[in-house]
Residue frames relative to the residue before (quaternion, step in Angstrom):
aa qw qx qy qz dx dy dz
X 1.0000 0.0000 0.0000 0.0000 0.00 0.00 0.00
X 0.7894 0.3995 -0.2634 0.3845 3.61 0.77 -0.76
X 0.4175 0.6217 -0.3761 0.5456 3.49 1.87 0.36
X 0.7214 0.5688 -0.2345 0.3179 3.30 1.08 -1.16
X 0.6049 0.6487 -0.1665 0.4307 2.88 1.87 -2.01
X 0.5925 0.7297 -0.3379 -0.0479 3.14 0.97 -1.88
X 0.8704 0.3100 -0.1044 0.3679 3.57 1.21 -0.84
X 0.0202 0.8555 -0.3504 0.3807 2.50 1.91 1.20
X 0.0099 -0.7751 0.6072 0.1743 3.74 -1.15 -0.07
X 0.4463 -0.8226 0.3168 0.1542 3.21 -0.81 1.34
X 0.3259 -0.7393 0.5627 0.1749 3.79 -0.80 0.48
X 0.6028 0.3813 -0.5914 0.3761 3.71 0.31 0.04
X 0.4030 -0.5314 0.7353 0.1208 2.75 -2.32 0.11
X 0.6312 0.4281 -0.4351 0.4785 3.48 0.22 0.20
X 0.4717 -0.6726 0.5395 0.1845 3.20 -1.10 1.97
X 0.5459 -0.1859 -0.8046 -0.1417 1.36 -2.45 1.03
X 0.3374 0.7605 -0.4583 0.3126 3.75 1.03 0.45
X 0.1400 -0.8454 0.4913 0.1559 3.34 -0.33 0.82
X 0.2337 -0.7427 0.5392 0.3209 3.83 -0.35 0.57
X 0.7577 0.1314 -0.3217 0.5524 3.18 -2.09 1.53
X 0.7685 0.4498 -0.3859 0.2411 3.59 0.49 0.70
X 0.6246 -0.6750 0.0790 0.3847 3.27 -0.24 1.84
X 0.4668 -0.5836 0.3125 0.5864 4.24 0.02 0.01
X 0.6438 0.4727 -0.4278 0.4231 3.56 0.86 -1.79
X 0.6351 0.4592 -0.4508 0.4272 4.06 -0.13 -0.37
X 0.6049 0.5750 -0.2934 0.4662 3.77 1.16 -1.12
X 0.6727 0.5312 -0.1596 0.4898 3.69 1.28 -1.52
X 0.7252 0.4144 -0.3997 0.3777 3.33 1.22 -0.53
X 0.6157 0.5695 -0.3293 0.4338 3.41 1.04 -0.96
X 0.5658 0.4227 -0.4870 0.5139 4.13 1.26 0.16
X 0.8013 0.4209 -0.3006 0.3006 2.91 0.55 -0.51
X 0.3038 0.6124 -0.3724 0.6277 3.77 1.79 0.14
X 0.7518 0.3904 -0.2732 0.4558 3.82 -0.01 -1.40
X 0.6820 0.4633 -0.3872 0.4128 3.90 0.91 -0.35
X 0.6459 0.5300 -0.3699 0.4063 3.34 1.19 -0.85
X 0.5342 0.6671 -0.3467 0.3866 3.68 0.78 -0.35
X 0.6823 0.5921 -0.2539 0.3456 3.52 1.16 -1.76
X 0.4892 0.6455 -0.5554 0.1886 3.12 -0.24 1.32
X 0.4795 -0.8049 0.3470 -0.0415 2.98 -0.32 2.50
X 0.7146 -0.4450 0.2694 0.4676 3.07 -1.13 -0.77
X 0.6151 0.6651 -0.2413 0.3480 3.15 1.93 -1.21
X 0.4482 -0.7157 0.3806 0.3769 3.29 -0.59 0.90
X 0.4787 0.7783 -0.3318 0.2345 3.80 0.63 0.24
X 0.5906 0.3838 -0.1460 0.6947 2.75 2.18 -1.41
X 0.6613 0.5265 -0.4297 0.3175 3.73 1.15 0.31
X 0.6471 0.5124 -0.3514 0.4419 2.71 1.48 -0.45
X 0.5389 0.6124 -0.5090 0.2749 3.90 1.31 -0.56
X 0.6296 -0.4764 0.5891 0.1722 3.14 -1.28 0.57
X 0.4543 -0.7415 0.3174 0.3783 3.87 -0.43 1.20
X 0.5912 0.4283 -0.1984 0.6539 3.77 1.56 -1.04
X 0.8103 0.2618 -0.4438 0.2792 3.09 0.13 1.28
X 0.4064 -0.7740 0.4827 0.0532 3.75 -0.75 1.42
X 0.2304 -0.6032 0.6906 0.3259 3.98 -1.12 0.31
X 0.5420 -0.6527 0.5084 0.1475 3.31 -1.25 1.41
X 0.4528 0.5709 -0.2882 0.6213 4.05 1.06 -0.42
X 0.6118 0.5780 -0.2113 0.4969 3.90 0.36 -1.72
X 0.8388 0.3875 -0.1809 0.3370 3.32 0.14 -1.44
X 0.5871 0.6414 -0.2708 0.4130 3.10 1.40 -1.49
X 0.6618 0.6547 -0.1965 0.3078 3.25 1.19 -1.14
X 0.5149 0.6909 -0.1127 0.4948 2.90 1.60 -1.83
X 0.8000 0.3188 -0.1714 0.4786 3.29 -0.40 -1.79
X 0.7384 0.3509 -0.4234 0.3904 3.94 0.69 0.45
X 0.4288 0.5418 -0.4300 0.5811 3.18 1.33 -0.06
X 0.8469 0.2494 -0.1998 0.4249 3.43 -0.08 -1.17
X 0.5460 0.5173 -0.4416 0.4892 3.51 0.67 0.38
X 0.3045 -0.6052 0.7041 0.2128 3.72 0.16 -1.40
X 0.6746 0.4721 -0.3952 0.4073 4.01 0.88 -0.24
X 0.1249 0.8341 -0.5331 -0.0668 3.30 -0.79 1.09
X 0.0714 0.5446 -0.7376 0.3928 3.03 0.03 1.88
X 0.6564 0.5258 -0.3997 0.3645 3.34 0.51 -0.44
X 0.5690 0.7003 -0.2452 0.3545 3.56 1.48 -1.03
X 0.7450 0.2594 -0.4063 0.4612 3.64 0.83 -0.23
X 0.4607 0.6928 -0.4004 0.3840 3.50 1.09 0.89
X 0.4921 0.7049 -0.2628 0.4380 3.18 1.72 -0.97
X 0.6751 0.3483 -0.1599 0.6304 3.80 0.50 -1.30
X 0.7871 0.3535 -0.2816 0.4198 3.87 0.10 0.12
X 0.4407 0.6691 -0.4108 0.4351 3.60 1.37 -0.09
X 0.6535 0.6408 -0.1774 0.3617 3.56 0.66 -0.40
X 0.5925 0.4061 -0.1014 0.6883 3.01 1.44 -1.65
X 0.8222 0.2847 -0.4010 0.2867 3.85 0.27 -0.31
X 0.4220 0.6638 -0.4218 0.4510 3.39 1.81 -0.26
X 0.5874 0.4697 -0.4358 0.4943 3.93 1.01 -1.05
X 0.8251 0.3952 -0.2231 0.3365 3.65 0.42 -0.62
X 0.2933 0.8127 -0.1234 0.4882 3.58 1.52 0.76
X 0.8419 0.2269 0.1833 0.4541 2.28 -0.15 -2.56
X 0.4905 -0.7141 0.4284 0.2568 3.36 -0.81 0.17
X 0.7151 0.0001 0.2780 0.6413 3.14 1.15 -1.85
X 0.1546 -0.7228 0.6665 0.0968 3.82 -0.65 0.91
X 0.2427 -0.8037 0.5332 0.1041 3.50 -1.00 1.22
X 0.6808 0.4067 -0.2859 0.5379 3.57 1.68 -0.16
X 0.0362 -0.7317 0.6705 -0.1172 3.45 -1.24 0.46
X 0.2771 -0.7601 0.5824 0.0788 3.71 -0.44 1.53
X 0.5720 -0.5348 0.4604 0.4183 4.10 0.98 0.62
X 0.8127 0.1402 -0.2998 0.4795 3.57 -0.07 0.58
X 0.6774 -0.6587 0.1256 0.3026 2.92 0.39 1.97
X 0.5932 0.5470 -0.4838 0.3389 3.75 1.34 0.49
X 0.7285 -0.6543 0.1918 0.0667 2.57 -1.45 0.71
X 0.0574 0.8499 -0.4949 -0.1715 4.37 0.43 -0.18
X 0.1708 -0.7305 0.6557 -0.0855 3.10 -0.59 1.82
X 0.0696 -0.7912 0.5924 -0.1349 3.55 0.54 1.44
X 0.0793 0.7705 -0.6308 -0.0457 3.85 -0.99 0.92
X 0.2038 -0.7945 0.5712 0.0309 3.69 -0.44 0.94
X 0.2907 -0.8132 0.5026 -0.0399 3.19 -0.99 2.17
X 0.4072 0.6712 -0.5749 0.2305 3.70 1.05 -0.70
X 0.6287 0.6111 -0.3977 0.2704 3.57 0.44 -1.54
X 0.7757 0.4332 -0.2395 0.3915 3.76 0.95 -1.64
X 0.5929 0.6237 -0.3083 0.4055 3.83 1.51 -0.21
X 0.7325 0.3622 -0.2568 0.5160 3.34 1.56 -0.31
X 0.3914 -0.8223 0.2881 0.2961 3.28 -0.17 2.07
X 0.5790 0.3715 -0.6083 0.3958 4.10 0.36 -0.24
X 0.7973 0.3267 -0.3381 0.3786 3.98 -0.31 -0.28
X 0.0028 -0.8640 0.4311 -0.2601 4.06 1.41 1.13
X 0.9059 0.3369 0.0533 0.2511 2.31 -0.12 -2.16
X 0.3651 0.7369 -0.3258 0.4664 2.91 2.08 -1.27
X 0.9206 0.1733 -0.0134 0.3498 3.09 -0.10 -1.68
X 0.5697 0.3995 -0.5697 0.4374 3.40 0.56 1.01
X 0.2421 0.8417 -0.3233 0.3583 3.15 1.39 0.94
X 0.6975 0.5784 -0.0048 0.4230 2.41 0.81 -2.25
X 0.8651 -0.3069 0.3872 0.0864 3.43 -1.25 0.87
X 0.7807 0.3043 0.0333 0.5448 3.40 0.22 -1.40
X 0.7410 0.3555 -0.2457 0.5140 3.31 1.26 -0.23
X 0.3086 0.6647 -0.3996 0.5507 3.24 1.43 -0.14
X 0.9145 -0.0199 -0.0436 0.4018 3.23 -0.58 -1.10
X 0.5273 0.5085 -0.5086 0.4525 3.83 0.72 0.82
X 0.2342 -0.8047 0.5020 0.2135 3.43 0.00 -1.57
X 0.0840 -0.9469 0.2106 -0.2280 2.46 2.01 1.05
X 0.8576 0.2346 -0.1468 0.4334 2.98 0.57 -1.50
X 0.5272 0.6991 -0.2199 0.4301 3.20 1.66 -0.80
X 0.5572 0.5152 -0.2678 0.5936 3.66 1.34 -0.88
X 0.8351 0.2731 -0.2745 0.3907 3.63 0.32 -1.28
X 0.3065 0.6684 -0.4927 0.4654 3.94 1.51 -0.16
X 0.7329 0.3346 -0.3977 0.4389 3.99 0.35 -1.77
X 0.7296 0.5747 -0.3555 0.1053 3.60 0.66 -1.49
X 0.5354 0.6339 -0.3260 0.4531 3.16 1.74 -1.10
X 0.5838 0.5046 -0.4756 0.4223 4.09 0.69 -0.75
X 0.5803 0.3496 -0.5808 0.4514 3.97 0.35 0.03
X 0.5919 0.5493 -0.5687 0.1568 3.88 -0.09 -0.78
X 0.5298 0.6333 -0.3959 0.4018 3.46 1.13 -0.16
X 0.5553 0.5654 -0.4456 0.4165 3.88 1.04 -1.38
């Protein structure tokens, strides 16, 4: 949906949505505001700066968009990450889950290809979503 949405232009007012601003530019700035989030909890200390919880984001990029097509995706992001993933190596102690996916690797062009290889991109579109999202950092 947020490939689809991406060059949309949003209508909400209610911050951090910006009205008349395109989503992918809306998607990027959630996805900036996640890379920062490193709290007190030692989870977000341990995340690696290039790397986001996929749930986190989903969340983000509707808040910070204002698109809610995206909203019946929100409650179902979970259930499809369980189907995906194999194993989840992170776990914030109250039995949820951090489904943490780290992109530096797919931005640096000799290790690309590698990783649209890979599984996890197969069946997400991962890289293909963050390929459109990066084209706002330019706007």
């Amino acid at each position: 949906m947020m490939k689809s949405t991406i060059n949309e232009t949003c209508y909400s007012t209610d911050a951090p949505a910006i009205d008349g601003e395109i989503y992918g530019k809306s998607y990027l700035r959630a996805l900036h505001a996640l890379q920062n989030n490193h709290t007190e909890e030692i989870i977000d200390n341990m995340r690696d700066y290039y790397a986001v919880d996929l749930p986190d984001f989903l969340r983000n990029a509707l808040i910070y968009s204002g698109n809610l097509k995206l909203s019946v995706y929100v409650n179902n992001m979970e259930k499809a990450l369980e189907d995906i993933l194999v194993i989840h190596l992170q776990s914030d102690r109250h039995r949820n889950y951090i489904s943490n996916v780290y992109f530096e690797d797919m931005m640096i062009p000799v290790l690309r290809e590698r990783y649209r290889a890979c599984s996890f991109e197969k069946l997400t579109g991962w890289y293909e979503l963050c390929e459109k999202i990066f084209e706002f950092d330019s706007y």
